[in-house]
Every structure is written in C-alpha cells, then in structure tokens.
N, C-alpha and C positions, 0 to 999 in steps of 0.2 A: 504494500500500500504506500501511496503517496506523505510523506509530511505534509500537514497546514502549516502553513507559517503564522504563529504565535501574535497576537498584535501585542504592540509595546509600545508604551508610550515615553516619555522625558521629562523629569519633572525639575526643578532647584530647590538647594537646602541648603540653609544659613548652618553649617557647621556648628558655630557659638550658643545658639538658639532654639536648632531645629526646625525653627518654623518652614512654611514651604515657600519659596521665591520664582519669581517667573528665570525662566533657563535663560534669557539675555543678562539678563542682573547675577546669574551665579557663574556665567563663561565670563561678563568683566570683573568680578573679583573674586579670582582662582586663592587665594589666600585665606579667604571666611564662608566661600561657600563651595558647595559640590552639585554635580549636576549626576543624578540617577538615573538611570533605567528601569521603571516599572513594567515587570511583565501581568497581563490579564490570565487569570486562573483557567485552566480547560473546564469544560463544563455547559 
C-alpha cells in the first residue's frame, strides 16, 4: 500500500515563555524563540 502523506503544520515558540508566536517573529529571533513542527494525529 501506498503512504498518505501526514499533514503538518508550523507553528513558533517563545523559548522563555512558551507561549505560541507567529513562525515570522520566531525565524527573526532565533535566540528566544523556536519554530516547531506539529504533526496531525492518524485517525
């Protein structure tokens, strides 16, 4: 059988805080924040 390709999404993360950040604001400051990869569950 074929693989589905997983949809996934991108999200940003204030390192310091956690809180969630838009991914342009966490690709300009690579020092306090990180930019994730959210995969969607099978189902």
């Amino acid at each position: 059988m074929a693989r589905k390709k997983v949809a996934a999404r991108k999200i940003g993360r204030n390192a310091e805080t956690g809180r969630f950040t838009s991914v342009e604001q966490a690709r300009k400051h690579p020092k306090t924040h990180i930019v994730e990869t959210l995969h969607n569950p099978r189902g």
